[in-house]
N, C-alpha and C positions, 0 to 999 in steps of 0.2 A: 360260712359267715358266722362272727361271733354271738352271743345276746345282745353283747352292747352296739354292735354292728347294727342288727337287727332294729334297738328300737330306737335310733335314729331316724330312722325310715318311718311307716306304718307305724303303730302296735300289732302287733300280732298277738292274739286274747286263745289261748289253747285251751281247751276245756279242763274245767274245776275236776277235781279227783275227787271231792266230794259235792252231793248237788243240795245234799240239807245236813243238818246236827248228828243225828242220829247215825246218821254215813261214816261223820270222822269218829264215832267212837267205835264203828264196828273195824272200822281202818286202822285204826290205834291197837285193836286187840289182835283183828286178822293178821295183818298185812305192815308192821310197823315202819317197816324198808320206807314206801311209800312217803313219808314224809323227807326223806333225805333224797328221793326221785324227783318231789315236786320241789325243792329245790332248787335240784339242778337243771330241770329242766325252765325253769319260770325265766320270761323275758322279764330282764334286767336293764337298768339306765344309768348314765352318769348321773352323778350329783346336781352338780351345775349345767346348766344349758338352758339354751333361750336367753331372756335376760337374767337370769342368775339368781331369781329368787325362788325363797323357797316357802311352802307352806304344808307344813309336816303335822300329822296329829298324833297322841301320844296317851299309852296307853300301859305303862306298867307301875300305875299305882297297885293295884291289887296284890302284887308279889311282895309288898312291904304290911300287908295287913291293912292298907289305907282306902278303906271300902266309901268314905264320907264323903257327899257331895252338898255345899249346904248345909241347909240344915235338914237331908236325906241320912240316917248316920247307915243306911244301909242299900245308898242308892248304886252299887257296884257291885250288890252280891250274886245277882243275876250273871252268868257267862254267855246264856245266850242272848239276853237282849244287851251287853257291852257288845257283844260280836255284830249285832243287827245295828248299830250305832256305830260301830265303824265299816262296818261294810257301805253305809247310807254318805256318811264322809267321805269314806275314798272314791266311792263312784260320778262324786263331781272331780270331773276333768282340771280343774283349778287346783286339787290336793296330790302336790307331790308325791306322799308316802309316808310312813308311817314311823314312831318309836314305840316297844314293847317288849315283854319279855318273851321270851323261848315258845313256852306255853302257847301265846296267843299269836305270836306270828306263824308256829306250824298250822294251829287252825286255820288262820287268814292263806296261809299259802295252799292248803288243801282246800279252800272253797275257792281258791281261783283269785283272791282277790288281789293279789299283789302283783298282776303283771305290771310290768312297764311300771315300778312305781318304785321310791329311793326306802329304801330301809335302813336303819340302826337297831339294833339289837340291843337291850337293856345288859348290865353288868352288875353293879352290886344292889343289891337289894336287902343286903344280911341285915341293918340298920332298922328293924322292925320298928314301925309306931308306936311310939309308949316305953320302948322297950329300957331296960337299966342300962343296956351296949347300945346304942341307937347311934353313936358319933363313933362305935368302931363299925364302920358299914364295911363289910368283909365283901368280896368278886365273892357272890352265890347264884350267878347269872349266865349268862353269857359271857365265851372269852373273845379272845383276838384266832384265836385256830379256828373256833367252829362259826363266828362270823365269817372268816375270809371262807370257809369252805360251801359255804350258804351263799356266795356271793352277792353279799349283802355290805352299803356303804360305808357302815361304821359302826361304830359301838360310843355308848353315852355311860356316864358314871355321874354320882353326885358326890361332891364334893363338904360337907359338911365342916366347918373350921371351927371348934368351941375350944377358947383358948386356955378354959379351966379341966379341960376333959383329955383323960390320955388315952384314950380312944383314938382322936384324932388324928395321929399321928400316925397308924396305923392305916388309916382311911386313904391320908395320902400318901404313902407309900405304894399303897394297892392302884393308886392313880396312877402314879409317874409308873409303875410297873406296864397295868394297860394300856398307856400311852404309848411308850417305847416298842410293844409288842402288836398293839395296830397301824402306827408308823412303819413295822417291820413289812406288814403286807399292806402297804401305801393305801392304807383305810384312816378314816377319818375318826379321831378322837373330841368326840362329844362332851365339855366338862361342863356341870351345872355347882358353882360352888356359891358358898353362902358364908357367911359370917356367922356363927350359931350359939346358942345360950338356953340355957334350963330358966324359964320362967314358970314358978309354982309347978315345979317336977313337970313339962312339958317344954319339951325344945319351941326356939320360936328362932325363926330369921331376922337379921339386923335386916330392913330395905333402906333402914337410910342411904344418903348418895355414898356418903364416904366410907360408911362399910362394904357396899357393893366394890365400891373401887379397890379397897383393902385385897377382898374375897379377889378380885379377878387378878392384880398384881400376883398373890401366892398360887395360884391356879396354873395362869400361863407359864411359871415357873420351871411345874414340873413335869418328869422326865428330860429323857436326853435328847430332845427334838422336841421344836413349835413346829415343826413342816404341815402336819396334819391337825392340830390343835384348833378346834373350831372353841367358840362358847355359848352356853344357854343363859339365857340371864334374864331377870325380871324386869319389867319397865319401872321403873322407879323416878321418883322426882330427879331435876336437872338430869335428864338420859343424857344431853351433850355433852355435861360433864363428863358421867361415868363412860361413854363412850371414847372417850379422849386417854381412858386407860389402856386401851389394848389396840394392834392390828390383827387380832384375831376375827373370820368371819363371825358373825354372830346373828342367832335364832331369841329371838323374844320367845319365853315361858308364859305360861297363862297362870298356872297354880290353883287354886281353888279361892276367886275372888268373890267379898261380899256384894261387890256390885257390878255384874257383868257389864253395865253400858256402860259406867266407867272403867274398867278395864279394856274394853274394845276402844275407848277414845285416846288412853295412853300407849296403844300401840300403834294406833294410825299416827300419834305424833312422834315416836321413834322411830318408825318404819322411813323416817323419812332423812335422817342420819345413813352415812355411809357406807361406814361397815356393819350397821344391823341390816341384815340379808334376807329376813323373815319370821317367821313364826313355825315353834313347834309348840302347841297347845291342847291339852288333855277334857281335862273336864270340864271347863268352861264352854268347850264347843259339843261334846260329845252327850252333854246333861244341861242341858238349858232348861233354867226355868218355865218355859212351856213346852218342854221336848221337843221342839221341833229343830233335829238336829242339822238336817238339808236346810233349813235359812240359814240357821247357826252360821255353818260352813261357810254359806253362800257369803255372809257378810263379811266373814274375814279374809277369803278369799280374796273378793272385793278390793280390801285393805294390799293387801301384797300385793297384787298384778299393777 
């Protein structure tokens, strides 16, 4: 019987190959095989199932330099207490699974955490914060070979569009590239794209409706297949508009909002549109302002089911 066989059924929970921090570094130096074991061996799940929603947390800000939560400007530079804050996330039964980079999903896979739970693996990150290249966001992530060999559900990329920047263009080539090449192993391509612009030497995202809608028209685009083409997208004013742009599944984004209970109220009211399918959300749930990441969860959770 397959993984996915399997957790149809029960879950079946195999013990963690490491039991504390300290474990995966001596595992990292010993024994490095070991993370491509727990890999293969971790019960695995379809994407979809049950009713079909989804509620994903996400977690590879850090690999872009983007440590700011709030006004924390250095509330991410811990690794073990991000890791204690998604391991607290995913142990509510309500949280599908996770987005992240390489890095942190090997740890998560060696503390056992990712059974039975959907993964996406982060892809380009080369687009440093701040950086003078920041709209050429280069694959420095995970590919489409070493996701599908992690069997793992997808891989996610950000799509950044600045229409003065030749960078850009660059960015989405690297897209339609990843796209074609997780499509190839019938994985799911993750686009988070944006409308983007240098205000006072800092990028900022258009949320108006009609640049969202812009962004997702040139998004769905690319590559040579929509077959696997999901999207990430922000809640923005009129969502039933912008949702009226695409038949792509889609995941509502959290981003680093100034007012968490507004943010949690505009996605209870997208959530309620068709084709948005759920939520994949980072630091709004994983860093609340009273830390208490288990309601955090709990509340949005809540919201999807």
């Amino acid at each position: 019987m397959s993984n996915t066989e399997l957790s149809s059924a029960v879950p079946i929970r195999k013990a963690a190959v490491c039991t504390d921090y300290a474990a995966i570094t001596e595992v990292r130096a010993s024994d490095p095989g070991a993370v491509a074991r727990a890999w293969q061996t971790r019960v695995t799940r379809p994407t979809v199932r049950g009713n079909g929603r989804l509620m994903i947390v996400a977690a590879d800000h850090p690999a872009r330099g983007a440590l700011t939560v709030g006004s924390r400007p250095t509330a991410m530079n811990s690794r073990i207490d991000l890791l204690d804050r998604l391991r607290a996330a995913l142990a509510d039964p309500g949280v599908d699974g996770v987005l992240a980079t390489s890095d942190i999903l090997d740890d998560l896979v060696l503390l056992g955490a990712l059974e039975d739970k959907v993964v996406f693996s982060s892809f380009n990150r080369g687009g440093l914060a701040g950086s003078a290249f920041e709209f050429d966001d280069r694959m420095t992530g995970a590919t489409a070979a070493s996701t599908a060999a992690a069997n793992m559900n997808g891989g996610k990329m950000l799509c950044r569009i600045a229409l003065d920047d030749p960078g850009t263009v660059a960015t989405m080539t690297a897209c339609a590239q990843a796209i074609d090449e997780l499509a190839a192993h019938g994985l799911i391509a993750m686009v988070e794209p944006f409308m983007s612009s240098r205000v006072d030497g800092k990028v900022r995202n258009d949320l108006s409706p009609d640049a969202v809608i812009k962004s997702v028209h040139i998004a769905q685009g690319l590559g040579s297949t929509s077959a696997y083409t999901w999207m990430k997208l922000p809640a923005v004013d009129e969502m039933d508009r912008v949702m009226e742009s695409t038949t792509m599944p889609t995941l509502l984004l959290g981003g680093d909002p100034a007012d968490p209970d507004e943010a949690m109220a505009s996605w209870e009211k997208a959530l309620s549109l068709p084709n948005v399918r759920g939520l994949i959300v980072g630091r709004t749930l994983l860093y609340p302002t009273d830390d208490d990441v288990s309601s955090a969860v709990a509340t949005a959770v809540a919201m999807v089911r």
